[in-house]
N, C-alpha and C positions, 0 to 999 in steps of 0.2 A: 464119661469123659467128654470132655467141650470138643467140638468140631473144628477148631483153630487147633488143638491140642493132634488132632489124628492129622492133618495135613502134612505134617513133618514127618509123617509115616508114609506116605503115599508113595514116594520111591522104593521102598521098601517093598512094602505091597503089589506094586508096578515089576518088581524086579521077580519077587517071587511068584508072582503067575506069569514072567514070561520063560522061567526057570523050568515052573510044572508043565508047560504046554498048553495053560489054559488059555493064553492070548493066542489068537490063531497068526496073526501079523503086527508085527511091531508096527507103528507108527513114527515119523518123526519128530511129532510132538512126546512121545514117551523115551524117546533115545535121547532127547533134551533135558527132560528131566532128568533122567538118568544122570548126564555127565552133569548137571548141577548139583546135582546130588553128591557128585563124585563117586558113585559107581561104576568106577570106568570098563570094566569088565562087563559088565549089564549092557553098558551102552554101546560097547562095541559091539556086542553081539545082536544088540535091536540095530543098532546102523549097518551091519553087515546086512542084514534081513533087508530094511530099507533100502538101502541100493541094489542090492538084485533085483526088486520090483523096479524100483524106480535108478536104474543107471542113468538117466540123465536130467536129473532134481539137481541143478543147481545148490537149492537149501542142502541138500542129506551132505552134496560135497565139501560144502561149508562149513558143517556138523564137525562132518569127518576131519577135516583140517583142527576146527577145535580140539577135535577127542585126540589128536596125533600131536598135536603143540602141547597138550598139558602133560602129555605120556613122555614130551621129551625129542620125541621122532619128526626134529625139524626138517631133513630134506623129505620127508612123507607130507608132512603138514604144508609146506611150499608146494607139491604137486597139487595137492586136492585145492587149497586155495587157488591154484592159477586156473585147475580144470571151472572149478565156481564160477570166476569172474568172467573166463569164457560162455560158461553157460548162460551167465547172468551179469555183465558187468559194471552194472550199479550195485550189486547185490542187494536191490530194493529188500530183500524181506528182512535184511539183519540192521540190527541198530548200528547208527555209520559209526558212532564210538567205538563199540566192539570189532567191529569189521578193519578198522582203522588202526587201531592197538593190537588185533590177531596179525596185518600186514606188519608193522614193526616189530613184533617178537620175532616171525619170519626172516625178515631181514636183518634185523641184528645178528639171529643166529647165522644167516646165511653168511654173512660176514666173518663169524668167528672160525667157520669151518666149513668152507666153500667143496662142497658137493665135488669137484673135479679134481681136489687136492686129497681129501679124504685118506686116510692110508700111510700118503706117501712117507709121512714123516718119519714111523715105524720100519716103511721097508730101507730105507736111507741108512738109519744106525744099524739096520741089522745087517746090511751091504759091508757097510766100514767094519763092523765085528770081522765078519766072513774074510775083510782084506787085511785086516792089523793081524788076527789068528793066523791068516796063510801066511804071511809076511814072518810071523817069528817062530813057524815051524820049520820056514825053508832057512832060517837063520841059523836055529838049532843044528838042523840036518848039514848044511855047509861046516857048521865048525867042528863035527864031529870028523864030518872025512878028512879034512887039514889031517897034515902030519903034524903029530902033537898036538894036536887042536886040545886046547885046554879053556876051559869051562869059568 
């Protein structure tokens, strides 16, 4: 098999010796791979490793915003991105395109579903349920006690 032909395996490879235990420590370059790979389950589990060693790697938090933005989990991916830019805030090791583009998905999401509102919408109709229901059971219960209260 040609050697260009097995590179498209390496993730794969990567993932299953950090599966068996043969890798003793994830690296950050193998948690990259990983999420390019789109084994995002791989990679979180090599990024979780990664930051235990390294809690204040700038890069891993970077990572980690990546691996949380493609999962979906935009108010997760806005912490680790601002923890990053703290650590590091050119974030010289990431390509300023990506870096660039990973901030506006951020913020677009954060826009659509602003962190402090989260919820409320939910508890709001189910508020008004709770008040329209009490409302036309006590409307019931009144017209029954009426004399003649007819229905």
């Amino acid at each position: 098999m040609p050697i260009h032909s097995l590179k498209r395996f390496a993730p794969l490879f990567l993932a299953l010796a950090l599966i068996s235990g043969v890798a003793q420590a994830a690296t950050l370059e193998q948690a990259s791979a990983l999420l390019d790979a789109g084994h995002l389950t791989q990679a979180d589990h090599a990024l979780a490793q990664v930051l235990a060693d390294q809690p204040h790697s700038a890069s891993a938090h970077y990572l980690e915003a990546r691996l949380l933005a493609v999962e979906g989990k935009w108010p997760l991916a806005e912490k680790e991105l601002e923890l990053a830019k703290r650590l590091d805030p050119t974030l010289s090791f990431a390509p300023a395109a990506q870096s660039q583009a990973l901030a506006n998905e951020v913020l677009k999401h954060q826009w659509k579903n602003p962190a402090g509102f989260a919820g409320y919408g939910q508890a709001a109709l189910a508020a008004l349920f709770v008040l329209i229901s009490g409302y036309l059971v006590v409307g019931v219960v009144r017209n029954k006690r009426r004399p003649g209260g007819q229905v």
